[in-house]
N, C-alpha and C positions, 0 to 999 in steps of 0.2 A: 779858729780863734775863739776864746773860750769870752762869751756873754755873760751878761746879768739880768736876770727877770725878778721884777719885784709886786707880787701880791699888795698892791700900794695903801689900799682902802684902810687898812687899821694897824699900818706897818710902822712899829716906834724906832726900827735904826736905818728909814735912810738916809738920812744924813752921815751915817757913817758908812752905808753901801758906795753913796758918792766919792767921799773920799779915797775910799779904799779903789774904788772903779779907775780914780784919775791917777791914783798913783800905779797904777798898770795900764795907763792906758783904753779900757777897755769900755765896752758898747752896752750901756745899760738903758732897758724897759720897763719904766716908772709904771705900770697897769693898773685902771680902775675905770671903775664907771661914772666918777664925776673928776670934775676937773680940780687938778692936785698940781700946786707950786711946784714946779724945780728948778732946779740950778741953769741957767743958761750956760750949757756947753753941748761942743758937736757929739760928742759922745753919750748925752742922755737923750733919750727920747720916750716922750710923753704920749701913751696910746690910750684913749678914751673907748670905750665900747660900749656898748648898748645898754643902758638900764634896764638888768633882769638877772635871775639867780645864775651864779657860777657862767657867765660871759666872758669876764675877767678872766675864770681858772681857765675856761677854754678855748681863751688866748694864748694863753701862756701852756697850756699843756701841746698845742698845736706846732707852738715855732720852740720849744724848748728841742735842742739836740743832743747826744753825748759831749761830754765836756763844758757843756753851760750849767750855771748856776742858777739855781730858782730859791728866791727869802719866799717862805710863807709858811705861816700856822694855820691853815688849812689842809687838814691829814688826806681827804679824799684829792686835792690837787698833787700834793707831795705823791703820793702812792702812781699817782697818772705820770708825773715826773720824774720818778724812778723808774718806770718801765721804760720809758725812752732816753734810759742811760745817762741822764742828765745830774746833775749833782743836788743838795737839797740840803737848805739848812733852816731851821726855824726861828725868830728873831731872838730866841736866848741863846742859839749857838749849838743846837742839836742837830747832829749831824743826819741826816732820815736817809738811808740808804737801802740796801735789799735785805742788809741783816736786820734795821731795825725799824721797818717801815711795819713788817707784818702786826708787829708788838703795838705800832701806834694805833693800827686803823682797831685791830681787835678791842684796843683800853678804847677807841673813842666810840665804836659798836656800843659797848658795855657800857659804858655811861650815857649814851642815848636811851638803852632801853631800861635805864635803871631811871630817869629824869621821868621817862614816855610810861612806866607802873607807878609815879609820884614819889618818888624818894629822894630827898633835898640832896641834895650833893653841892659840894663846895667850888668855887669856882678855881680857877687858875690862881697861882700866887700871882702879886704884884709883879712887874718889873722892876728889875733894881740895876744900879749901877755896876753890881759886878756880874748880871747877866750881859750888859751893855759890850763888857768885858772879853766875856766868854764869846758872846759873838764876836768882834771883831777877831780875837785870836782864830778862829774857827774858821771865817771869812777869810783870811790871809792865807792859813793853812791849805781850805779846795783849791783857790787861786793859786796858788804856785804848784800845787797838785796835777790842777786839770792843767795847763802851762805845761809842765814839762811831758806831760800822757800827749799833748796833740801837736810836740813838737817832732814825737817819732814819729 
């Protein structure tokens, strides 16, 4: 049965990971290290872990399986969640797979040691509504995806 893990701490869709979760059904893990509102239903559940770095990712790298989904813009957890077969999308709806994980960790390498010699670099674009977009289509898409792969 295909799950939902969510890098919770700085994650701006889930409110639409919820809805999308209930409209399948499906067993989602709200993850962080401080305590984060959700929705009262038997299907989410709220896992708290230890205040310190990447605790959260490896929780979530730990119980992630083939056919779960894991939201987070966190390139070094995605890449740990791509080895273990699990699906990966990032809050604007990129999909980070085996083809395109290599490409992420390399650009975020390069912009670490490019910040780490002093050279300004630009941050992320905003979010905007039609990322909000793009994810949910994106989000519906692995969902019926991993669905019909762990039905055979």
């Amino acid at each position: 049965m295909t799950r939902i893990f969510i890098d919770a701490d700085a994650c701006p869709v889930k409110d639409e990971i919820y809805r999308v979760a209930g409209r399948y059904s499906l067993t989602v893990f709200v993850v962080s290290n401080r305590m984060i509102v959700v929705p009262q239903s038997p299907h989410i559940e709220r896992i708290i872990v230890e205040s310190g770095p990447d605790c959260a990712d490896d929780w979530i790298a730990e119980h992630a399986e083939p056919g779960d989904v894991v939201i987070t813009s966190d390139i070094p957890l995605a890449s740990r969640c791509v080895a273990r077969k699990a699906e990966v999308l990032d809050p604007k709806g990129r999909h980070l797979d085996g083809d395109a994980i290599g490409m992420a960790v390399a650009m975020r390498d390069l912009m670490t040691d490019l910040r780490s010699a002093g050279v300004m670099t630009s941050g992320g674009a905003a979010f905007t509504k039609a990322d909000r977009s793009t994810f949910l289509s994106a989000l519906d898409t692995l969902i019926v995806r991993a669905r019909k792969q762990n039905s055979r």
